[in-house]
C-alpha positions, 0 to 999 in steps of 0.5 A, spaced: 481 217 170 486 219 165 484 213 161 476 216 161 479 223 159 483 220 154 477 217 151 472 223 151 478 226 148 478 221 142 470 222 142 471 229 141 476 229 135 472 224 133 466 228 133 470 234 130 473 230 124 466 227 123 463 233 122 468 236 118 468 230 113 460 231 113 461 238 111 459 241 104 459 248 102 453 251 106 455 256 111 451 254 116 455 248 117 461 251 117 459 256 123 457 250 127 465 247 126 467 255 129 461 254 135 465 246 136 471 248 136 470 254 141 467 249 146 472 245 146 477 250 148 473 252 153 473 246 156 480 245 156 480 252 159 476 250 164 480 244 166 487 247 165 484 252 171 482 246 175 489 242 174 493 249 176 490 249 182 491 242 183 498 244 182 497 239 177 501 239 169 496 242 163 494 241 157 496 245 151 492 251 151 487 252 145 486 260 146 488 260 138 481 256 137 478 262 140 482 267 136 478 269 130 484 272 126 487 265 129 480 261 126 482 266 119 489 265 119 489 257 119 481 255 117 481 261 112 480 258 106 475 252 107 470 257 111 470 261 105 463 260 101 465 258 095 465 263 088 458 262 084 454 258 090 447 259 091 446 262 098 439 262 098 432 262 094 426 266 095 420 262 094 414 267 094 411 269 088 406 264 084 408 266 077 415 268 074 418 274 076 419 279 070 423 285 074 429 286 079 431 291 083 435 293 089 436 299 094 439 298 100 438 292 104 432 291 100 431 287 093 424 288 089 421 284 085 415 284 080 411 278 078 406 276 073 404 273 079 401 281 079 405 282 086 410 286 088 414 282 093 420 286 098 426 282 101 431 284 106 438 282 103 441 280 109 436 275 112 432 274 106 426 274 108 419 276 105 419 283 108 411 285 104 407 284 099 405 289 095 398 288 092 394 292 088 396 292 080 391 287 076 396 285 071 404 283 071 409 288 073 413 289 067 418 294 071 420 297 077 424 303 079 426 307 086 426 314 087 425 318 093 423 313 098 418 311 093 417 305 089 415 306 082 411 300 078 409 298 071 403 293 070 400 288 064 394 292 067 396 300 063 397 303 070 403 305 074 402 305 082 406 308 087 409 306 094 411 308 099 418 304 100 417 304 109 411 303 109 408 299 103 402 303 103 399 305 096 400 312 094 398 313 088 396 311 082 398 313 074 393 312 069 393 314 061 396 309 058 391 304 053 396 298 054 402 295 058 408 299 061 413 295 060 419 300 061 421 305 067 425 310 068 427 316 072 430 323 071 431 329 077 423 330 079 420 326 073 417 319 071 418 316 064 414 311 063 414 306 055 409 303 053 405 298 048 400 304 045 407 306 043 408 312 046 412 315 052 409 319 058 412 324 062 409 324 070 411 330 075 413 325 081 411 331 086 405 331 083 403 325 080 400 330 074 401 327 067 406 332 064 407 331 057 407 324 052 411 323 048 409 320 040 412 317 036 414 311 035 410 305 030 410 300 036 411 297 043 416 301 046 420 296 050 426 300 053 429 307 056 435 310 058 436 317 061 443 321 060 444 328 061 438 331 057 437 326 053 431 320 053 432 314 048 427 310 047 427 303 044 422 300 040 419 293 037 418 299 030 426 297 031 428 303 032 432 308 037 428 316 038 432 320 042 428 326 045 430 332 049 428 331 057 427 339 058 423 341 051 420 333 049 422 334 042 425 329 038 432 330 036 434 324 033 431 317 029 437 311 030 435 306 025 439 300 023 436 295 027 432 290 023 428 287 028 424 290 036 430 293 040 429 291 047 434 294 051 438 300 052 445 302 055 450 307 057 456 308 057 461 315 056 459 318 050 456 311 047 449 308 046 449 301 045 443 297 044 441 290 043 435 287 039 431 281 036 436 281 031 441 277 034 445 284 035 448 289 038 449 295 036 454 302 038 452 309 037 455 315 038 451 320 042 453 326 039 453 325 031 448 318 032 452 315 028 453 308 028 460 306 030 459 298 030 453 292 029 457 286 033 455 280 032 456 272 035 449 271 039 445 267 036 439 269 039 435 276 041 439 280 045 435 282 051 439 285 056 445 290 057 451 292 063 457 295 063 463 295 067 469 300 066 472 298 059 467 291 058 460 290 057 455 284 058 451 282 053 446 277 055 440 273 050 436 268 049 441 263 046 443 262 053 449 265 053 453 272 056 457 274 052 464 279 055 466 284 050 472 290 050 469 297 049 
C-alpha cells in the first residue's frame, strides 16, 4: 500500500515536472500548472482527513498551494507573462487594417477591407462587423456613444457604439476623408479635396468648410480653440474653432506633413521630409527641425517629458522634449 502511494506520488511529480518543462510563455499553460497544483493538494487534503480518522500519521499539508498570495509569492515570476509577448492576434479582416482605436473594453478597427470590426479587449473576440462604406476606412473617432468613420468612398458614417446600427451618413466631400476629429459638439473631417468640413454631431448639419490648403489634407489636432491641419501642400494652417478663420500659416516642411501632435504650449509635426519638427503655438514660430529618421515620419505621441516618433525606416525614435 505504501509502496502504490509512493508510486502515484512519483507519477504526479512526474507529471507536474513534465508539464512544467514543457511550458512556454502562453498564459494558458501556466494556468493549468495552477489548476494541477490545486488538485494535488486536494488530494492530499483528502487523504490526510482519512489517515486522521484512522488516527494514522499525515502527510505534509499543501494548503500553501491553494493559497493564492502563497502561488504569488513562490511561482511569481515564472507565471507572469513576459514583457513584449504576443497575447493574441485578431484575424477577421481580408484587407490591411488602416486605423485604430480604443474605448473601453472595446478596440475599433478600419479596414481597406471597407469594414469596421469590434473587438471586445478582454476575450478578443469579434464583437460586430460594421458594414456599409464602399471604400477603405481612413479614420475612426468616438464621441458620445457614437462611432465616427471616414472612407476611400468621400463619406463619413455613423454608428451607434451599442447597437452598430447606422445612424447616419455624411456627404459633401468630393474625395477620401483620411483624418477625423473631434471638439465639444463638432465633427472636423480632412480630406483629399483639400478642404476640411465642420459637421454639427446633434445634428449631422454640415456647418462650415474650411479652404485653404493646396492638397490632400492628411492630419488634425484639436487644442483650446485652435484646428491645425496638416497637408501633402507641406503645410501647417491653424484655424479658430469658434469663427472658422485662419490664424496662421506654419511653413518649414518641405515635403507632405503627415501627422499632428500636442503637447503643452508646442505643435509637433512630422513629415515625408524625414523630419520632425516643433512650433511654438502662440508665436507659430519654429522652435526646432530634429532630424535622424531616414525615412517619412508618419505618426506622433507623447508622454510627459518624451516623444515617440514612428517611420517608414522601420524605427521609433525616443526624444526629450
Amino acid at each position: 500500500m505504501k509502496y502504490e502511494t509512493k508510486i502515484n506520488r512519483s507519477v504526479k511529480i512526474y507529471e507536474m515536472t513534465t508539464m512544467i518543462c514543457k511550458m512556454n510563455n502562453h498564459a494558458e499553460e501556466r494556468t493549468q500548472m495552477c489548476i494541477c497544483l490545486a488538485r494535488i493538494a486536494k488530494e492530499r487534503d483528502i487523504k490526510n482527513k482519512e489517515k486522521w480518522e484512522r488516527g494514522e500519521k499525515t502527510q505534509v499539508n499543501l494548503d500553501i498551494f491553494t493559497m493564492p498570495n502563497h502561488i504569488k509569492k513562490m511561482f511569481g515570476e515564472f507565471l507572469k507573462t513576459p514583457l513584449y509577448t504576443e497575447i493574441n492576434t485578431l484575424d477577421g479582416h481580408t484587407d490591411g487594417v488602416f486605423c485604430l482605436t480604443l474605448h473601453e473594453n472595446k478596440l475599433y478597427s478600419g479596414s481597406d477591407d471597407n469594414t469596421i470590426r469590434v473587438w471586445n479587449t478582454e476575450t478578443y473576440e469579434l464583437v460586430a462587423t460594421l458594414e456599409g462604406h464602399t471604400g477603405d476606412v481612413c479614420g475612426l473617432t468616438l464621441h458620445k456613444n457614437m462611432i465616427y468613420s471616414g472612407s476611400g468612398d468621400t463619406t463619413i458614417k455613423i454608428w451607434n457604439a451599442e447597437t452598430y446600427e447606422q445612424v447616419a451618413t455624411l456627404e459633401g466631400h468630393t474625395n477620401w476623408v483620411n483624418c477625423l476629429a473631434i471638439h465639444e459638439n463638432k465633427l472636423y473631417s480632412g480630406s483629399g479635396d483639400n478642404t476640411i468640413k465642420i459637421w454639427n454631431t446633434e445634428t449631422y448639419e454640415l456647418v462650415a468648410t474650411l479652404r485653404g490648403h493646396t492638397d490632400y489634407v492628411r492630419c488634425l489636432a484639436i487644442h483650446e480653440n485652435k484646428l491645425y491641419s496638416g497637408s501633402e501642400d507641406n503645410t501647417i494652417w491653424v484655424w479658430n474653432t469658434e469663427t472658422h478663420k485662419p490664424i496662421a500659416t506654419l511653413e518649414g516642411h518641405i515635403d507632405s506633413v503627415l501627422c499632428l501632435a500636442i503637447h503643452e504650449n508646442k505643435l509637433y509635426s512630422g513629415s515625408d521630409d524625414k523630419t520632425f519638427r516643433v512650433w511654438n503655438t502662440k508665436t507659430y514660430e519654429e522652435i526646432a527641425n530634429l532630424r535622424g529618421h531616414t525615412d517619412y515620419v508618419l505618426c506622433l505621441t507623447n508622454d510627459g517629458n518624451k516623444l515617440y516618433t514612428g517611420s517608414g525606416d522601420k524605427t521609433i525614435r525616443v526624444w526629450k522634449i
